[in-house]
MIDO-986136 format. One record per residue: residue number from 1; x, y, z of N, C-alpha, C in turn. Coordinates in Angstrom, 3 decimals. Each point is the difference from the previous one (the first is absolute). Example, Ala and Ser with C-alpha at 12.3 -4.5 7.8 and 13.67 -1.06 7.14 Angstrom:
# residues 2
REC   k     n_xx     n_yy     n_zz    ca_xx    ca_yy    ca_zz     c_xx     c_yy     c_zz
REC   1   13.190   -5.690    7.800   -0.890    1.190    0.000    0.900    1.200    0.000
REC   2   -0.350    1.050   -0.720    0.820    1.190    0.060   -0.770    1.090    0.730
# end
This chain:
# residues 260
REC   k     n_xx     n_yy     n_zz    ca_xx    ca_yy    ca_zz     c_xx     c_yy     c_zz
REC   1   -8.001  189.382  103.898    0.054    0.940    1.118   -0.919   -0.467    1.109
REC   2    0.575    0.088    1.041   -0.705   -0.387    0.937   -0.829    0.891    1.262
REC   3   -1.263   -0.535   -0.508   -1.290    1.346    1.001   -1.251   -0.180   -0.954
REC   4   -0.558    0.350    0.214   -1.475    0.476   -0.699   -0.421   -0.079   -1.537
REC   5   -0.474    0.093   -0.494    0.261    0.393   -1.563   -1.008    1.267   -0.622
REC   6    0.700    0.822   -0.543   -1.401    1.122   -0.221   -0.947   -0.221   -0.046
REC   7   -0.044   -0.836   -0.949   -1.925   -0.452   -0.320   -0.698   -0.004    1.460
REC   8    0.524   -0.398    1.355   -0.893   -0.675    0.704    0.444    1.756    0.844
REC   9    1.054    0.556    0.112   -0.203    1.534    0.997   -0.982    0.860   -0.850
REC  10    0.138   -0.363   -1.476   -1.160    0.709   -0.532   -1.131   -0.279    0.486
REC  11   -0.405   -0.938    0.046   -1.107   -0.732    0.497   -0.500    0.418    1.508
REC  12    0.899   -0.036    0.515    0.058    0.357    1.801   -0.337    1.295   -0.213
REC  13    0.767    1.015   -0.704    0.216    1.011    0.246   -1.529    0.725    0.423
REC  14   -0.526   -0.274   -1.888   -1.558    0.412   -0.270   -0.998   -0.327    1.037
REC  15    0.167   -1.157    0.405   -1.185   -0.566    0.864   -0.171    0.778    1.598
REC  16    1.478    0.238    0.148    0.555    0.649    0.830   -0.571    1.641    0.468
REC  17   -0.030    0.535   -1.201   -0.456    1.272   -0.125    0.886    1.183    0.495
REC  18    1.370   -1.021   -0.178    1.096    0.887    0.378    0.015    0.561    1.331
REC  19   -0.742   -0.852    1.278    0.427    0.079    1.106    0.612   -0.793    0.998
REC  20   -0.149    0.119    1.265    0.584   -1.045    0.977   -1.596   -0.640    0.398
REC  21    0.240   -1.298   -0.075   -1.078   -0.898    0.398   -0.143   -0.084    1.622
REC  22    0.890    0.454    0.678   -0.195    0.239    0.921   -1.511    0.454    0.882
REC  23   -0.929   -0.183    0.943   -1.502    0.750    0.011    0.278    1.100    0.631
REC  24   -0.846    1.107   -0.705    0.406    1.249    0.483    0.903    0.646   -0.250
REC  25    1.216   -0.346   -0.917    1.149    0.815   -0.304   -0.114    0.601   -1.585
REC  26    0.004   -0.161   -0.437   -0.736    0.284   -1.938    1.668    0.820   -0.258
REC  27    1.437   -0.467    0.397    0.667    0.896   -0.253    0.697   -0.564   -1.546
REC  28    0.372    0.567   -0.616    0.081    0.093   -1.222    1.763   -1.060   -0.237
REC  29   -0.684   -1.063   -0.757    1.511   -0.677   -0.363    1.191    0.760   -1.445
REC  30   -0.459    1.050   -0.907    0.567    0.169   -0.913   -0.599    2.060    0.506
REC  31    0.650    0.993    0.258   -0.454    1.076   -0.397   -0.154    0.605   -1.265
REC  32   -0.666    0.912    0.035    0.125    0.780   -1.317    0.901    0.192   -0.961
REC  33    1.456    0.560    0.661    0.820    0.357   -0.345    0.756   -1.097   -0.343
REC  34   -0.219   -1.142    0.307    0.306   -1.533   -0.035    1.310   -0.696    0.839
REC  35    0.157    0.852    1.382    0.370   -0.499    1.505   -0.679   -1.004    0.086
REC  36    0.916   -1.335   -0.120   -0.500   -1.323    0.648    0.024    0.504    1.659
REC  37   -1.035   -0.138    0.699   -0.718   -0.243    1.206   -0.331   -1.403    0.781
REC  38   -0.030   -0.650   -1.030   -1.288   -1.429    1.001    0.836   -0.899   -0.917
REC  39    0.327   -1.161    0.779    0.774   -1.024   -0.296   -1.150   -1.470   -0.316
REC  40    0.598   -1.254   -0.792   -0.622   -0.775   -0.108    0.270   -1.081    1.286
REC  41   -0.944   -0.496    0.454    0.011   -0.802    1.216   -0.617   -1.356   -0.414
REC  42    0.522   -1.077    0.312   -0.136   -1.052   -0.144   -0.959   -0.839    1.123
REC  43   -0.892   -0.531   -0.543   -0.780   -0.978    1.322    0.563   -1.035    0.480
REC  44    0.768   -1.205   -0.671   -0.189   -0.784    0.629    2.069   -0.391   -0.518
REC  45    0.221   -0.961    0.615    1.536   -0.178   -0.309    0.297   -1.443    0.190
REC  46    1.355   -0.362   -1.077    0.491   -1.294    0.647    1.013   -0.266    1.106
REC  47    0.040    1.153    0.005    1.593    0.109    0.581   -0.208    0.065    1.480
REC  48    0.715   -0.719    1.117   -0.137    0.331    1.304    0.577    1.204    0.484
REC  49    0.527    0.524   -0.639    0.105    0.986    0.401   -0.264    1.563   -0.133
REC  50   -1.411   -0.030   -0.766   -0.512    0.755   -0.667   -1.445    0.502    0.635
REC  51   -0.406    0.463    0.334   -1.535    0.427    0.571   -1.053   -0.791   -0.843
REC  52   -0.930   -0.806    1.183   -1.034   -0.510   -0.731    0.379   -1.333   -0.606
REC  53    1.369   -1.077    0.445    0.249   -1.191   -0.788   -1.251   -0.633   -0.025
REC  54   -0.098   -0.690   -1.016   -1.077   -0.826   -0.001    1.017   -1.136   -0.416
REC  55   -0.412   -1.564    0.280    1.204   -1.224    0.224   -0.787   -0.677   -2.025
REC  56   -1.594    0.488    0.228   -0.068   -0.298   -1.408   -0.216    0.539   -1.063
REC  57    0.907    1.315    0.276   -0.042    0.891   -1.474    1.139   -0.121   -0.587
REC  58   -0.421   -0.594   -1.351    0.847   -0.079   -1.307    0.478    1.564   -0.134
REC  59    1.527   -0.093   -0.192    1.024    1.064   -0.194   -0.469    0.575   -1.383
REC  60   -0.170   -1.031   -1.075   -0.277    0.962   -1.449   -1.233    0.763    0.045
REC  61   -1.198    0.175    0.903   -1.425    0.718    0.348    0.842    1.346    0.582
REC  62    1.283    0.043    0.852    0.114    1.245    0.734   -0.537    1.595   -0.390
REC  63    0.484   -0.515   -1.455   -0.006    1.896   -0.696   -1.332    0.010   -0.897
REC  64   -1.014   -1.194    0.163   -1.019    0.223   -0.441   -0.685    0.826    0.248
REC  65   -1.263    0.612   -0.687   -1.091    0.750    0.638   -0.756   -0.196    0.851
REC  66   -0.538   -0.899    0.159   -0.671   -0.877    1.300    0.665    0.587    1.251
REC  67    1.425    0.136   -0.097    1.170   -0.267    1.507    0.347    1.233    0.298
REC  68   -0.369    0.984   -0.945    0.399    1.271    0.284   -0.906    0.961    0.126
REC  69    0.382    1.114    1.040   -1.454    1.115   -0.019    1.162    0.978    0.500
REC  70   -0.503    1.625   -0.499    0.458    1.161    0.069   -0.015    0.542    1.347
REC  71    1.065    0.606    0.565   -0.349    0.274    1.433    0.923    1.443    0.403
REC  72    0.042    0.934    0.265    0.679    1.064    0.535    1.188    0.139    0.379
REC  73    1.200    0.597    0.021    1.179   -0.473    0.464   -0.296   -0.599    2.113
REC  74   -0.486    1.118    0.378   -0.021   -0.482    1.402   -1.667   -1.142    0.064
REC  75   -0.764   -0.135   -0.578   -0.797   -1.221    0.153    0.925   -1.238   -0.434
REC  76    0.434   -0.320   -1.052    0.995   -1.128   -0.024    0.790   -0.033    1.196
REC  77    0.583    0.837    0.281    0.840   -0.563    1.322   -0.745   -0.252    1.155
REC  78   -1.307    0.354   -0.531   -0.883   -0.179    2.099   -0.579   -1.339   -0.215
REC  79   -0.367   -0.527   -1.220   -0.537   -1.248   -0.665    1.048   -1.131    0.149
REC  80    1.309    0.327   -0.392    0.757   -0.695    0.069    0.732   -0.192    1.639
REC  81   -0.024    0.364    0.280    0.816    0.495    1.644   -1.025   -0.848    0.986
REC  82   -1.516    0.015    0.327   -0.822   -0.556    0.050   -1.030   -1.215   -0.638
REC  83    0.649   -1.194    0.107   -0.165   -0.545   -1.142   -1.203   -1.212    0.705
REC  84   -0.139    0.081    1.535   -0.939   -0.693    0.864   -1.530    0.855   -0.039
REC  85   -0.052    1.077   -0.806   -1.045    0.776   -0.108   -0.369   -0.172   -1.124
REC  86    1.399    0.635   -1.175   -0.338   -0.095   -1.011    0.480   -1.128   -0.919
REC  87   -1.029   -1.339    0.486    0.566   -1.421   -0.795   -0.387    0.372   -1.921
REC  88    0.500   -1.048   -0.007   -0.529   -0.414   -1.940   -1.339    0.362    0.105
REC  89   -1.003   -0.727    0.692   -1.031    0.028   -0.296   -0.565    1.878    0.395
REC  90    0.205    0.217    0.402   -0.551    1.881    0.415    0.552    0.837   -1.377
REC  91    1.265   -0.649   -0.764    0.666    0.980   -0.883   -0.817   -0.117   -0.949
REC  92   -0.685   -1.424    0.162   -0.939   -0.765   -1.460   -0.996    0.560   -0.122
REC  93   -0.863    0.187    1.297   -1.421    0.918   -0.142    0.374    1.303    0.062
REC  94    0.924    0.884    0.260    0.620    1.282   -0.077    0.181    0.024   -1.553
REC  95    0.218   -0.604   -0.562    0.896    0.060   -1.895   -1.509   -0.175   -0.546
REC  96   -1.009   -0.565    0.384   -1.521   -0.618   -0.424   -0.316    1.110   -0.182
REC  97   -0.659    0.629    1.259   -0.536    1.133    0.620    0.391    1.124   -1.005
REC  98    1.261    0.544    0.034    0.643    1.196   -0.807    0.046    0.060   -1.377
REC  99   -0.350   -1.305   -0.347    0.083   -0.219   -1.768   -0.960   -0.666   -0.630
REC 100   -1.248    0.389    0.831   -1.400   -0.149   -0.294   -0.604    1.095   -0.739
REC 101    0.645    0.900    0.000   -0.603    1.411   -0.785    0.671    0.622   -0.749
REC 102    1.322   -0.867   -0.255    1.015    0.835   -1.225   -0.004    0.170   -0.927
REC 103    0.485    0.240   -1.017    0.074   -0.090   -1.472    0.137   -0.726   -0.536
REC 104   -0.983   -1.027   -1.068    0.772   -0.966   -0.812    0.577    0.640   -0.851
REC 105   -0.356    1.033   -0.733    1.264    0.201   -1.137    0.730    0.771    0.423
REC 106    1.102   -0.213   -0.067    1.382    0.489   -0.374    0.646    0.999   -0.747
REC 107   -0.340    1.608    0.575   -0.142    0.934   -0.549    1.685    0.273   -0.653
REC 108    0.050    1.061   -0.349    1.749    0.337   -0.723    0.632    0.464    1.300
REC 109   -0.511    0.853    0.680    0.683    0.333    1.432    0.506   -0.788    0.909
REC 110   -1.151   -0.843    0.211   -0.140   -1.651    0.726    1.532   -0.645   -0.082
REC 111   -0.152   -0.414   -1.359    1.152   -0.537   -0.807    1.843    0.565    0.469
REC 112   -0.287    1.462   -0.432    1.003    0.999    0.349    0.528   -0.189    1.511
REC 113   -0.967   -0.049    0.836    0.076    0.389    1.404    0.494   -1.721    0.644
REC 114   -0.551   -0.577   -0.627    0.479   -1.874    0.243    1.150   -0.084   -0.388
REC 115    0.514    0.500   -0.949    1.440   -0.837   -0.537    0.774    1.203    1.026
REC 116   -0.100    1.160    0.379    0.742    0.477    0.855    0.265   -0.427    1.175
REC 117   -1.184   -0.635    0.503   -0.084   -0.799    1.143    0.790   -1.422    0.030
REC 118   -0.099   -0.385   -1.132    1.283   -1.310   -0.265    0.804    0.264    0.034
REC 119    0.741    1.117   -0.675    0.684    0.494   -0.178    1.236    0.793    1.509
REC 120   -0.987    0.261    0.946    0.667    0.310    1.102    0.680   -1.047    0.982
REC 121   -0.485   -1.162   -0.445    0.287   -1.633    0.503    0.401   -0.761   -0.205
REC 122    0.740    0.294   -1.418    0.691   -0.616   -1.109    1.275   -0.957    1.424
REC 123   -0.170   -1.755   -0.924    1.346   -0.793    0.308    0.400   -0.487   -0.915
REC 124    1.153   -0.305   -0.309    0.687   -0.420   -0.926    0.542   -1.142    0.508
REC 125   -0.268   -1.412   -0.569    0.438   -1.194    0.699    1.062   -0.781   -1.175
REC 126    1.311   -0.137    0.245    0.477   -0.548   -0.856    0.375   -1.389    0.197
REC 127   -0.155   -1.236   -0.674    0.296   -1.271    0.257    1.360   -0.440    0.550
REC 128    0.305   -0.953    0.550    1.262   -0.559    0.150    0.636    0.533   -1.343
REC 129    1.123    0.288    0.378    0.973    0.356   -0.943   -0.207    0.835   -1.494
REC 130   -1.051    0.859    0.431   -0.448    0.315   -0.959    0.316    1.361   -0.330
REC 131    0.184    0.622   -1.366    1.292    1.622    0.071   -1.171    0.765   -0.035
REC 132   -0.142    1.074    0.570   -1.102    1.401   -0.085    0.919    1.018   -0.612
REC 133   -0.314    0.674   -0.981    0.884    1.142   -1.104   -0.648    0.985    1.289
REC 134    0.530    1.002    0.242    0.214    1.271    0.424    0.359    0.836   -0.660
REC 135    0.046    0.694   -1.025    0.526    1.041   -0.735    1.407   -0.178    0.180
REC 136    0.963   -1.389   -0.620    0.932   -0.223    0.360    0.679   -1.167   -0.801
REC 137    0.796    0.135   -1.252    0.078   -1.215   -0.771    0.227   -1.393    1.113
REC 138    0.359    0.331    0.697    0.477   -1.380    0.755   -0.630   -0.622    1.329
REC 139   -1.251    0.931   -0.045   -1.239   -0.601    0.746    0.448   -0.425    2.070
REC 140   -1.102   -0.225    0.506    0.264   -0.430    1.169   -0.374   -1.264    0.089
REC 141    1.117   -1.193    0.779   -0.787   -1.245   -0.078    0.305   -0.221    1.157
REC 142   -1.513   -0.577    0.428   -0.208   -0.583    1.417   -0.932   -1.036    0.490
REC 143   -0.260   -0.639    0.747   -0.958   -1.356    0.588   -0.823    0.765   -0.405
REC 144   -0.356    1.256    0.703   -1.386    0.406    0.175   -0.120    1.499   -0.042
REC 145   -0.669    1.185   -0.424    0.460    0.877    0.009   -1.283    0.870    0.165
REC 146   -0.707    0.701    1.162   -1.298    0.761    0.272    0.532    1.565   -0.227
REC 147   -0.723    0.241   -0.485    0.167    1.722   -0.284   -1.733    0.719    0.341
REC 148    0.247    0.458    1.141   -0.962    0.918    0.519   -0.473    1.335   -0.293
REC 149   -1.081    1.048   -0.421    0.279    0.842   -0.505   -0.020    1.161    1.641
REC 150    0.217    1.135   -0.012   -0.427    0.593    1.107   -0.912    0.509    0.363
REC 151   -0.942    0.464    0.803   -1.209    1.142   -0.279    0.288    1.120    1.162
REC 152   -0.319    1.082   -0.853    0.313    1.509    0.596   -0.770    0.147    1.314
REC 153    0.902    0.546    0.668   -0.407    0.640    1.499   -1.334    0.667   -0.098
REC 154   -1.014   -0.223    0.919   -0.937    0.520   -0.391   -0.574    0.786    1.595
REC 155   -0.743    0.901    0.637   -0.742    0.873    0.860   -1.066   -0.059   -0.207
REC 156   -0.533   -1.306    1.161   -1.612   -0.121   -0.115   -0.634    0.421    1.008
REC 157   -1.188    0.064    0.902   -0.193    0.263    0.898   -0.343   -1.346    1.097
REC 158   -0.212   -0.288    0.981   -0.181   -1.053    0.778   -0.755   -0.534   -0.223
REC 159   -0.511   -1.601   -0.114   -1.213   -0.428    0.374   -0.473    0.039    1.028
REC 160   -1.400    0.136   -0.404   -0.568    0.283    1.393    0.067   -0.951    1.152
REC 161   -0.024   -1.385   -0.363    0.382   -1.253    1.137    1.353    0.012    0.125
REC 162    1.233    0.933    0.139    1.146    0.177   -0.024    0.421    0.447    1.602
REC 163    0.924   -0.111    0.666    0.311    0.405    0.720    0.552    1.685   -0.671
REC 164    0.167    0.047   -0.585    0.466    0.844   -0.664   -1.047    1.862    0.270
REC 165   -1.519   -0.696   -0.379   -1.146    0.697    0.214   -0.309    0.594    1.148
REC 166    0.711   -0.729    1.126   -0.722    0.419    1.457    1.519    0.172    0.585
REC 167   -0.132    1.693   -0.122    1.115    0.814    0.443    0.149   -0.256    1.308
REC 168   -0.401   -0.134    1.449    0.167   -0.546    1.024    0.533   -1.426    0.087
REC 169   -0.367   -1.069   -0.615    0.806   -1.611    0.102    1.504    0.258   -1.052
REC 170   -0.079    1.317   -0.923    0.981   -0.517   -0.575    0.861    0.686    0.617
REC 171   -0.418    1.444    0.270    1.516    0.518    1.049    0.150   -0.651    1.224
REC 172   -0.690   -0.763    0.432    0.142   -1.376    1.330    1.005   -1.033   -0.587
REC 173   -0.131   -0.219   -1.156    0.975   -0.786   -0.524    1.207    0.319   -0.569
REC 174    0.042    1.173   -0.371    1.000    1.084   -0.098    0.997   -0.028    1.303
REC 175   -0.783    0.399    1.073    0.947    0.024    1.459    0.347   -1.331    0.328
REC 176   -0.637   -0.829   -0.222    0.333   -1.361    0.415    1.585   -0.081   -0.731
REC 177   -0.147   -0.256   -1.082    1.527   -0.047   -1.516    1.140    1.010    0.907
REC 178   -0.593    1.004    0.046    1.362    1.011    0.629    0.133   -0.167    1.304
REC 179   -0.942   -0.596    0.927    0.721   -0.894    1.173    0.936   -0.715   -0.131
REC 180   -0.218   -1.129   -0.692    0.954   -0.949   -0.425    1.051    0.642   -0.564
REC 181    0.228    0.387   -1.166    1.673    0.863   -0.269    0.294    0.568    1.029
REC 182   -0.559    0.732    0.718    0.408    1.032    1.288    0.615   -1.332    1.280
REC 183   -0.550   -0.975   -0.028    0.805   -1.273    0.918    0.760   -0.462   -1.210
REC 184    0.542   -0.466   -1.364    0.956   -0.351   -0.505    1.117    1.191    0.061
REC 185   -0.261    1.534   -0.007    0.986    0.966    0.178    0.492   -0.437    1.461
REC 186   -0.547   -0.396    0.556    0.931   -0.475    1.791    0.550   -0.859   -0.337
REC 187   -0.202   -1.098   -0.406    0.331   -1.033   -0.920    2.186   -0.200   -0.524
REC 188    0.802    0.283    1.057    1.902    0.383   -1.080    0.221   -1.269   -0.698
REC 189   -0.869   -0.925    0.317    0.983   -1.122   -0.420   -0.529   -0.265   -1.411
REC 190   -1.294    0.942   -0.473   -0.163   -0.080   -1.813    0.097    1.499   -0.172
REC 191    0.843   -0.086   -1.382    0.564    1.016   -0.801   -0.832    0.338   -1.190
REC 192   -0.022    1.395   -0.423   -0.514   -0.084   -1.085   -1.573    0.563   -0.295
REC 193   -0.251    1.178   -0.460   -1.077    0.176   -0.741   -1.148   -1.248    0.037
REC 194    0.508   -0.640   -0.579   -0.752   -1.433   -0.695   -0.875   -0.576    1.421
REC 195    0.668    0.415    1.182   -0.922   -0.529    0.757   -1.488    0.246    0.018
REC 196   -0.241    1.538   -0.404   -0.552    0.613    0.093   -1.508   -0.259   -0.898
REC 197    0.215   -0.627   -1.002   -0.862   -0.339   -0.984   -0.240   -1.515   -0.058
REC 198    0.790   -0.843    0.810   -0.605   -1.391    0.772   -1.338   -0.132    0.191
REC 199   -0.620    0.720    0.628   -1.558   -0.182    0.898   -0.758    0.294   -1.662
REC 200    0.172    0.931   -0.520   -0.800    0.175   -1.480   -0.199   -1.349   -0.601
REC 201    0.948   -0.664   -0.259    0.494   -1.116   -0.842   -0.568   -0.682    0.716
REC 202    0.089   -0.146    1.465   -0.519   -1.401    0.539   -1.829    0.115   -0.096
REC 203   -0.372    1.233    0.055   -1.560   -0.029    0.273    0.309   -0.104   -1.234
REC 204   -0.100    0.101   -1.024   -0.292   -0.563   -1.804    0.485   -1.267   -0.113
REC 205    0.869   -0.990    0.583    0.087   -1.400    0.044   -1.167   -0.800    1.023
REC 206   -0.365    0.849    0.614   -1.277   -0.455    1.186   -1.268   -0.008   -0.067
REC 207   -0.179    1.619   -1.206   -1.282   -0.054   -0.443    0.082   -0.030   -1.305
REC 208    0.896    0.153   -0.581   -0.071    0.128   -1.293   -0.623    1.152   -0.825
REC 209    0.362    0.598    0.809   -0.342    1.625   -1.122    0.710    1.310    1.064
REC 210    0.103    0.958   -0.106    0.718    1.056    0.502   -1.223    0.421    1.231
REC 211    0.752    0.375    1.026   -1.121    0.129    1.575   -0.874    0.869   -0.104
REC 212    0.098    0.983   -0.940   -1.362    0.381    0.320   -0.862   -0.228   -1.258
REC 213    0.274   -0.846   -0.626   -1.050   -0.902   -0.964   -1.021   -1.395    0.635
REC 214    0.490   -0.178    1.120   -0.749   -0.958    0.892   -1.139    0.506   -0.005
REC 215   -0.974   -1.015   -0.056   -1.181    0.344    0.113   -0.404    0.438    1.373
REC 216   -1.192    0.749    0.465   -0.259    0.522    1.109   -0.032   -1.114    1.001
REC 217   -1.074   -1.145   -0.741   -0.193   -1.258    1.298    1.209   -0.581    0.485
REC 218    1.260    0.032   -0.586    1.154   -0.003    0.563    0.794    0.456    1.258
REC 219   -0.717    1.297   -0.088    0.754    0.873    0.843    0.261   -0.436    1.223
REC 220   -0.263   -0.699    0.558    0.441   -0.477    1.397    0.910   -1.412   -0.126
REC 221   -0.127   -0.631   -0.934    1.058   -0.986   -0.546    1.686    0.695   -0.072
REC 222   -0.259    1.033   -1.286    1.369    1.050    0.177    0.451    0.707    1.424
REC 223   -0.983    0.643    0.726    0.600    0.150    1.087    0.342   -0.311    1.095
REC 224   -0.681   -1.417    0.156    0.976   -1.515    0.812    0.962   -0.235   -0.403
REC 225    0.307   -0.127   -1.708    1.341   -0.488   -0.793    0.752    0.723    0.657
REC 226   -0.228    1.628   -0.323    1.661    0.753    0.569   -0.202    0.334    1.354
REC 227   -0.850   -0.233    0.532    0.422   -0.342    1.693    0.679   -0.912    0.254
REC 228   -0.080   -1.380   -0.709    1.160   -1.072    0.508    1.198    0.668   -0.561
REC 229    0.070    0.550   -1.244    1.488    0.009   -0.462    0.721    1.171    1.021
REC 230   -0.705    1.410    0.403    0.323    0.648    0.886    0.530   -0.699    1.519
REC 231   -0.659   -0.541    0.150    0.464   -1.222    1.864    0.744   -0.983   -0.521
REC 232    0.534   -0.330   -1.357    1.069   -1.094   -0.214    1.223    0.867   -0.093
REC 233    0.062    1.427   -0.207    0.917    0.686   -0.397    1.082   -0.095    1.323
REC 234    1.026    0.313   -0.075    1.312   -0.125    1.383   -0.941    1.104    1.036
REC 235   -0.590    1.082   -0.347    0.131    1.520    0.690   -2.003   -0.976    0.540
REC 236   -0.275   -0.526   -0.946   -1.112   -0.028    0.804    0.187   -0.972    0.876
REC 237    0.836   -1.044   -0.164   -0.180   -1.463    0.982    0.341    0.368    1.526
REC 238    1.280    1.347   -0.335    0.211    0.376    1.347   -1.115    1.172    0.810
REC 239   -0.207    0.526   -0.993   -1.703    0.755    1.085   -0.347   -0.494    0.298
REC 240   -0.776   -1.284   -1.268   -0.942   -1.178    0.768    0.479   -0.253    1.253
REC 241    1.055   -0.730    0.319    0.629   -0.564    1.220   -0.295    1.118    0.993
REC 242    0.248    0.691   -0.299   -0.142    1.216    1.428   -1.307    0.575    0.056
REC 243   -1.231   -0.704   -0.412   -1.219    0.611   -0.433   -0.137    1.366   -0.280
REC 244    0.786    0.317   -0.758   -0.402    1.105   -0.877   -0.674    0.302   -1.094
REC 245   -1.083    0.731   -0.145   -0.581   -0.228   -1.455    0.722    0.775   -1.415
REC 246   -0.197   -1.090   -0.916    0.625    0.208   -1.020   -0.456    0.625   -1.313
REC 247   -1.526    0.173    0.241   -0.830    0.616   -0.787   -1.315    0.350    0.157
REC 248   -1.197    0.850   -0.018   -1.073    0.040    0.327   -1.004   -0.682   -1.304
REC 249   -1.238   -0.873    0.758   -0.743   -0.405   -0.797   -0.970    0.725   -0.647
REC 250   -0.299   -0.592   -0.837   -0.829    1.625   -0.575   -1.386    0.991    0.771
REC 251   -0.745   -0.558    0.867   -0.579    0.595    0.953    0.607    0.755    0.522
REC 252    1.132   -0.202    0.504    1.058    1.180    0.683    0.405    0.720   -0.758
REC 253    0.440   -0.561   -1.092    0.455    1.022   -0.668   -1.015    1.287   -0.816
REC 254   -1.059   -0.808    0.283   -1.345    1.212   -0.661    0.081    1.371    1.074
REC 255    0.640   -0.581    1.160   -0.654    1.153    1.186    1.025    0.804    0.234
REC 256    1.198   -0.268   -0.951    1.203    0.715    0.608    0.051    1.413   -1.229
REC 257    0.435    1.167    1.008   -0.446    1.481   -1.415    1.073   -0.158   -1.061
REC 258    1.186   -0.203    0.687    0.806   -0.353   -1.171    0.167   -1.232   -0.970
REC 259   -0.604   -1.009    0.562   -0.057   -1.526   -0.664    1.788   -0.159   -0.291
REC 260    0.600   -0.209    0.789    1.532   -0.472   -0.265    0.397   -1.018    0.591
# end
């Protein structure tokens, strides 16, 4: 199977203390109730196309302990998404730092709460041509075959470095998004709902996490982004042309009673 091997999430887990290594976040990778929360994050990679390649890391080290440290669902993605901040070496003294005061032994809970955590991450890698039984005399055969498990919808509250946190940038970014649909609704020559959820998709291919998970120091990055996409739109190119404005910047928009 390909990923981790208990022994070593056991290992992580304890040292871990069952939080996000993240500084300042202490949010819990396994709850009580035993809701996987906090995902395993990897430091360093072979792969170019993976956060953090390194050109001389051996592929069989990936799922070692050394390479891996515990991190929050939204800290992994701000770690990973940012990867000129957060190089190999910051994840290395971050994984140091956090698992300087953990547990060496390996309590029964520990244990419990680790294999759940594998358990939520589970891949199943099958060889060239190799049959995987499914509850099925006649099995599935394929090159290769990944089986992902899912994890439940969960209602957390914002981080605080979130755009999310600072109700003024995020309903600024809020109006910005419904600018843009409001110029794709002028928009006859695209059809379809689907337009509508474009700009979502594109800020999560741009930043890589959902817009108002951007971190705060962002915030003016995101709201340049959908200012260009707003003035590339048909409805804006022609305001533009006639100098019309197509949206207020957020100074303006602080001063306006309705903010629309």
């Amino acid at each position: 199977m390909a990923g981790p091997t208990i022994r070593t999430v056991k290992r992580l887990f304890a040292l871990s203390a069952n939080t996000c290594a993240f500084p300042d976040c202490g949010g819990a990778i396994v709850q009580p109730d035993g809701l996987v929360t906090g995902e395993i994050c990897h430091i360093a990679s072979p792969s170019k196309k993976r956060p953090r390649y390194d050109p001389n890391f051996t592929g069989g080290a990936v799922h070692s302990f050394e390479n891996l440290i515990l991190l929050c669902e939204r800290h992994h993605k701000i770690v990973d998404w940012n990867t000129p901040t957060y190089t190999k070496e910051v994840l290395q003294n971050l994984k140091a730092s956090h698992e300087k005061n953990g547990n060496i032994e390996i309590t029964i809970q520990d244990a419990r709460q680790a294999d759940r955590l594998l358990k939520s991450y589970l891949s199943i890698h099958a060889e060239p041509y190799a049959k995987v039984m499914v509850n099925s005399p006649g099995g599935i055969q394929a090159e290769k075959l990944t089986v992902i498990t899912r994890k439940k919808n969960i209602s957390v509250a914002p981080h605080p470095e979130s755009i999310a946190a600072d109700l003024s940038k995020r309903n600024y970014i809020k109006y910005l998004i419904d600018r843009y649909n409001r110029f794709q609704h002028a928009d006859k020559g695209k059809e379809g709902k689907g337009k509508y959820i474009v700009i979502y998709n594109a800020i999560k291919g741009e930043f890589g996490m959902k817009w108002d998970e951007v971190p705060l120091a962002y915030f003016e990055n995101l709201s340049a982004y959908l200012h260009r996409r707003i003035l590339k739109s048909t409805l804006g190119r022609n305001l533009n042309a006639r100098g019309q404005k197509c949206f207020s910047f957020y100074e303006e928009w602080l001063q306006k009673p309705e903010r629309t």
